[in-house]
C-alpha positions in Angstrom: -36.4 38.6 -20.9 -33.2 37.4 -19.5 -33.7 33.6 -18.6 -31.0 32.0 -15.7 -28.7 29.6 -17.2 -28.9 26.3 -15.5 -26.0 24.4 -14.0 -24.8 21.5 -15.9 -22.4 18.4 -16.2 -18.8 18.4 -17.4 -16.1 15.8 -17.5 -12.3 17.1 -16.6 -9.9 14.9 -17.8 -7.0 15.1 -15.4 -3.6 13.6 -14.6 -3.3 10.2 -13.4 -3.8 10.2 -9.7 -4.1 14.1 -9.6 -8.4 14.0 -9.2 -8.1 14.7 -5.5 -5.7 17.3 -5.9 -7.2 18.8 -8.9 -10.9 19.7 -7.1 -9.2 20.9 -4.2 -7.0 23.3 -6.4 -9.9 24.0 -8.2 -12.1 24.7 -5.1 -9.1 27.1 -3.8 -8.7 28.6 -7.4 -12.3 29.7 -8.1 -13.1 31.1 -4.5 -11.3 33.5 -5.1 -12.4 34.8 -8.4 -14.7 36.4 -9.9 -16.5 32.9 -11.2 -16.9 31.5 -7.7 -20.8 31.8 -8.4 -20.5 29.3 -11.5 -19.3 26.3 -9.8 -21.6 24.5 -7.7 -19.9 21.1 -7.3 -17.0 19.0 -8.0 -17.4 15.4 -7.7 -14.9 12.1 -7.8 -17.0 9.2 -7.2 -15.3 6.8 -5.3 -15.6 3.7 -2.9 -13.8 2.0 -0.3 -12.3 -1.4 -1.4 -10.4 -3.8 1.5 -7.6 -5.8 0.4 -5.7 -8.5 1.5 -2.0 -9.0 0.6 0.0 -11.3 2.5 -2.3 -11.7 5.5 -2.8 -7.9 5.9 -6.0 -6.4 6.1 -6.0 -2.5 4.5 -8.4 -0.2 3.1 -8.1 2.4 0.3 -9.8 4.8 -1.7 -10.8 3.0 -5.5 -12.0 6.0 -8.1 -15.0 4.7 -10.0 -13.6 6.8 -13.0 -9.6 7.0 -12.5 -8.2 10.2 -14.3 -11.8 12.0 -14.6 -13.4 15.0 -11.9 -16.9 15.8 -12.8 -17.6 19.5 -12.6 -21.2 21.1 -12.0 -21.3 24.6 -13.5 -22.8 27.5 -15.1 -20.3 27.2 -18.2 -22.6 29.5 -20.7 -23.5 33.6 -20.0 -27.0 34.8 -20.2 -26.9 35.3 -23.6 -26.0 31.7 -24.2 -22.4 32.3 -24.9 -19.3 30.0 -23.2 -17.1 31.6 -21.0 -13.6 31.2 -22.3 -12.2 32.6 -19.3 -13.5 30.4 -16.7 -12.5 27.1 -19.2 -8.9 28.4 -19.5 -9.0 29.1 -15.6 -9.9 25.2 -14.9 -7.2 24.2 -17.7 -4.6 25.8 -15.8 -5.2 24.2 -12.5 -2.1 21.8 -11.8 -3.0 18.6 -13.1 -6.4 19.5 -14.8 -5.5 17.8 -18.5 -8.9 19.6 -20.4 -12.8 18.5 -20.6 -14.0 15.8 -23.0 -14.9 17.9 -26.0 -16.8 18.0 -29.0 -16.2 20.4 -32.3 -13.8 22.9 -29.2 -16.7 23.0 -26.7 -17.4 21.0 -23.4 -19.9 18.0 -23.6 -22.5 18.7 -21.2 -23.2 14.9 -19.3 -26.9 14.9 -19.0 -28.5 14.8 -15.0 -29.5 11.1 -16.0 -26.1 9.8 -16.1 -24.6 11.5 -13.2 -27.9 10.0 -11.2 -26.3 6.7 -12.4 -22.7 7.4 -11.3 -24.1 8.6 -8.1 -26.4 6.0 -7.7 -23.3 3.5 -8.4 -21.7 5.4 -5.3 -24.5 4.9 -2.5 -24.8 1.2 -3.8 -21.5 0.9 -2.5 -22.0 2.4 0.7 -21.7 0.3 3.8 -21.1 -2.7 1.7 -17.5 -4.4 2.4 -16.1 -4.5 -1.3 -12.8 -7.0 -0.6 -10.3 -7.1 -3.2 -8.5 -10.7 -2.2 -5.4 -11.6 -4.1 -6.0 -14.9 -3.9 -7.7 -17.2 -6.3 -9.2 -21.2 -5.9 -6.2 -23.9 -5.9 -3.8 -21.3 -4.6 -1.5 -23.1 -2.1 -1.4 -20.6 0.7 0.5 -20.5 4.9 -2.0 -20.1 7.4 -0.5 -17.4 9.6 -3.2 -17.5 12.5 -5.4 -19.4 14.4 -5.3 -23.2 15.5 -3.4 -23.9 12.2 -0.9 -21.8 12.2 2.4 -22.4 9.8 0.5 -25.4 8.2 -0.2 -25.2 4.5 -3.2 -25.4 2.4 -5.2 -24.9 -0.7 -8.0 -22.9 -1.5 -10.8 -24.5 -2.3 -13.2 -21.5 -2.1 -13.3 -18.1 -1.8 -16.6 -16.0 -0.3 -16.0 -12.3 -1.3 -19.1 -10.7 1.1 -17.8 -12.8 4.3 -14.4 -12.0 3.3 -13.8 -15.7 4.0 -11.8 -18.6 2.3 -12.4 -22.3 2.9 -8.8 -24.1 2.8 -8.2 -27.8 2.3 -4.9 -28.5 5.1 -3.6 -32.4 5.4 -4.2 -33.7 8.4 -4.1 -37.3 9.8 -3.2 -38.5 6.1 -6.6 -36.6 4.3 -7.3 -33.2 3.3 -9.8 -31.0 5.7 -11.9 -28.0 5.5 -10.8 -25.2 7.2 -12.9 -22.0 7.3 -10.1 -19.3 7.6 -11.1 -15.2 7.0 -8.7 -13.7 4.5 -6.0 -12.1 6.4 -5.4 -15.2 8.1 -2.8 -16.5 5.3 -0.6 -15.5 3.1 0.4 -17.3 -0.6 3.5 -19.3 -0.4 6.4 -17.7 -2.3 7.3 -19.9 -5.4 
């Protein structure tokens, strides 16, 4: 009796930067060939991270595991046997550097620590995660609001408001001023 091989886990090591690219060269590569069957999924977890740099608010795309694409695929035949051909296909992909290996063969990453990775992922959805690039007793412009061009220190920073409370000198003493993050800018040195 002739039993289906399952799907499983693999790690591709690829290129720095090159993990987008690489899945959708993959994806175009193995469409077309006679092992589009064997791949069910490519995944790069990632989240989206705001940052602040001199009073500008941006988002971008942070990799959970820069430089790795995780691959689920029917890797062995029938008979148990790993398909050369369809691991020298995925080496050849532009930017695809090989899988993490043991004794020549692909490590199969077990369902349980994908569920983690992927469970990492949806933690981060709809959650603002704000890189700021300021730190406490920074002396920072205020570049907006009421207190525009005066200058200040931070006294605190609240990542999951996005907001930074700034001592300014006014009337001879220093006050509190609730400020959100893209309203200053560090002082060049």
């Amino acid at each position: 009796m002739v039993t289906q091989t399952p799907f499983q886990w693999y790690a591709l090591q690829t290129n720095s930067n090159c993990e987008f690219k690489v899945k959708q060269n993959l994806e175009e590569c193995i469409k077309e060939s006679a092992y589009k069957d064997c791949i069910k999924e490519v995944l790069i977890p990632t989240k989206t991270v705001t940052e602040v740099k001199n009073g500008k608010k941006s988002n971008r795309i942070q990799k959970f595991y820069p430089r790795y694409a995780f691959i689920c695929m029917k890797l062995r035949d029938e008979a148990g046997n790993i398909s050369q051909d369809l691991i020298s296909i995925i080496r050849r992909i532009p930017g695809a550097r090989g899988f993490i290996e043991k004794d020549g063969c692909p490590v199969v990453i077990s369902q349980a620590e994908i569920d983690n990775i992927q469970g990492e992922v949806k933690n981060c959805e709809g959650k603002r995660n704000l890189k700021v690039a300021y730190e406490v007793n920074e002396t920072v412009t205020i570049m907006d609001g009421p207190f525009s061009g005066m200058t200040g220190v931070i006294h605190e920073i609240d990542l999951k408001k996005s907001r930074l409370c700034v001592f300014v000198s006014m009337f001879g003493r220093s006050t509190p001023v609730d400020l959100e993050c893209w309203q200053v800018q560090k002082v060049r040195s």
